[in-house]
C-alpha positions in Angstrom: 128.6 31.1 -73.8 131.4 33.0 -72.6 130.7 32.9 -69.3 130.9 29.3 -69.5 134.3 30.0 -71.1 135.7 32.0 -68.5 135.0 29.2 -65.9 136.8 27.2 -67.3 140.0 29.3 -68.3 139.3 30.0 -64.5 139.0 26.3 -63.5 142.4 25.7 -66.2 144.5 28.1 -64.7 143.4 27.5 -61.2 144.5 23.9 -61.1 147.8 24.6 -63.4 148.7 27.0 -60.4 148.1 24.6 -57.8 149.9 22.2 -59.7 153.4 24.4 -59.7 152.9 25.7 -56.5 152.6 21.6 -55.4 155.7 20.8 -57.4 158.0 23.6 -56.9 156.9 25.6 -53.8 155.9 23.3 -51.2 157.4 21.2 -49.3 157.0 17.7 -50.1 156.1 16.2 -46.7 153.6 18.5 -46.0 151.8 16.2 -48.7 150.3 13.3 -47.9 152.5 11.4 -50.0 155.2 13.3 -49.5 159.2 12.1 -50.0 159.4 8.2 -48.7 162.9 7.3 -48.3 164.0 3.9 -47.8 167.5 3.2 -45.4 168.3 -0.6 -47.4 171.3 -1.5 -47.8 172.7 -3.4 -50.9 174.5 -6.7 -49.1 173.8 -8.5 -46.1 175.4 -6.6 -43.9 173.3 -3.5 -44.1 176.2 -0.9 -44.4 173.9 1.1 -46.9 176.9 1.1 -49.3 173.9 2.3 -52.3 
């Protein structure tokens, strides 16, 4: 039974560390969904005033 627990602390802690790494560390478009950025304007004439 407690080797089944220390898998999963291991599995836990694992995955939390990958998670801030991925949010903090790395750059974003080295992710497949990494940082879309749009270039709209917000009138006709597209000056991109927003």
């Amino acid at each position: 039974m407690q080797l089944l627990q220390e898998i999963l602390v291991f599995i836990c802690v694992g995955s939390a560390m990958v998670f801030m790494v991925k949010k903090f560390l790395w750059p974003a478009h080295w992710w497949p969904n990494g940082i879309k950025k749009t270039q709209q304007g917000c009138g006709d004439d597209g000056c991109g005033c927003h």
